[in-house]
N, C-alpha and C positions, 0 to 999 in steps of 0.2 A: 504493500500500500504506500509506502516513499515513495516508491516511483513516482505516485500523481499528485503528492505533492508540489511543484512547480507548474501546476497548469487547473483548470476549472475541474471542480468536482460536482459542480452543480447536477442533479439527476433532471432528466428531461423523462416525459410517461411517452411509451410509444404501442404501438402493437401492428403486431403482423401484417403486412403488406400482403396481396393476393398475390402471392408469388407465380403461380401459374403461368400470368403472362410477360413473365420474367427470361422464359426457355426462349425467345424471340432474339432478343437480345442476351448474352453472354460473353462479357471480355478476354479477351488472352489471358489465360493461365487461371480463369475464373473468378467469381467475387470474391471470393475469400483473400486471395492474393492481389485483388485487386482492395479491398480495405487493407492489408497487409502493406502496402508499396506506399500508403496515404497518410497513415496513423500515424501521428509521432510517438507515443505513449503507447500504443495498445498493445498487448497480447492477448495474443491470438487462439489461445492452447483451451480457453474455459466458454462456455457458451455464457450471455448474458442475459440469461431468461432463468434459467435453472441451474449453472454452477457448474453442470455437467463436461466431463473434458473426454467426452467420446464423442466419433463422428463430426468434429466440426466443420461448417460450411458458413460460408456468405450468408446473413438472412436478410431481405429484405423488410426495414419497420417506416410506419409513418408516425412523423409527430402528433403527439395529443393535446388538447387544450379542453379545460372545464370551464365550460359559460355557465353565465349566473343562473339559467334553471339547474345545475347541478350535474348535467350532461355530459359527456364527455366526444371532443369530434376528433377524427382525424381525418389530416389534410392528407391527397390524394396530390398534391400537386410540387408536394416535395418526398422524396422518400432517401432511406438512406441504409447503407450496409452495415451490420452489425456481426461478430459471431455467434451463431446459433447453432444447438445440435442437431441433429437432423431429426430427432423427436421433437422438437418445440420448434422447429421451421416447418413439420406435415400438417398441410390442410388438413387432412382430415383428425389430426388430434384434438379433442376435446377444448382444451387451452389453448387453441391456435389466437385465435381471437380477443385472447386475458390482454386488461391492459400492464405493461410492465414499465420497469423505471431501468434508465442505462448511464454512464456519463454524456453528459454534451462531448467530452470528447471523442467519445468513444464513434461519435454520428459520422459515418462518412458518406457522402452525396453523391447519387448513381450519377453519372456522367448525362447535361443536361440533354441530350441527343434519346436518351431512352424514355427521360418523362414526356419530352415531344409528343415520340412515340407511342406512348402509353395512354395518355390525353387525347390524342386523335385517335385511337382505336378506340377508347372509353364515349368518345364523342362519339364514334360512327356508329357503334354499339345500343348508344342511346336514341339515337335517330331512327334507326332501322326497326325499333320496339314498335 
């Protein structure tokens, strides 16, 4: 926990992103190493959902904010990599959905070419209903 001593330890609440339409897009060498190459501080070895240091992967989360009815939203229009194991990054887990807390540092921003992406698919998606 020195380690993060010199930089923000502030917790930001985030949760799971639909990672699903994330297989479209995928970086060289993959997320995981692509938060890897980003993070000044992070290690990478523990998931930041559950503690777990099996199976880690890239997860995709959005940030959360509680408005004043008490609610909780997350934004769709930023999203960011985190490590996750691969139990706490499966849609279909139970928990997929839980909101959790990470460092602010620890947020690293998919490259903005994917949320483009992601947005105009999400538009075309909504259109087409």
């Amino acid at each position: 926990m020195e380690k993060y001593a010199k930089h923000s330890v502030k917790p930001i609440y985030v949760v799971n992103a639909d990672s699903e339409d994330y297989t479209d897009y995928v970086p060289d060498g993959g997320w995981l190493n692509y938060w890897r190459e980003r993070c000044r501080y992070g290690d990478a070895s523990f998931c930041r959902k559950c503690g777990s240091r099996s199976n880690i992967i890239g997860g995709h989360v959005e940030p959360c904010t509680q408005k004043d009815d008490g609610v909780w939203y997350s934004r769709i229009d930023i999203i960011y990599i985190v490590p996750l194991c691969s139990k706490c990054n499966n849609y279909n887990d139970p928990d997929y959905k839980k909101l959790f807390q990470v460092k602010k540092d620890d947020l690293i921003a998919v490259p903005e070419e994917t949320i483009k992406y992601l947005l105009q698919k999400y538009v075309l998606s909504v259109t087409n209903m």
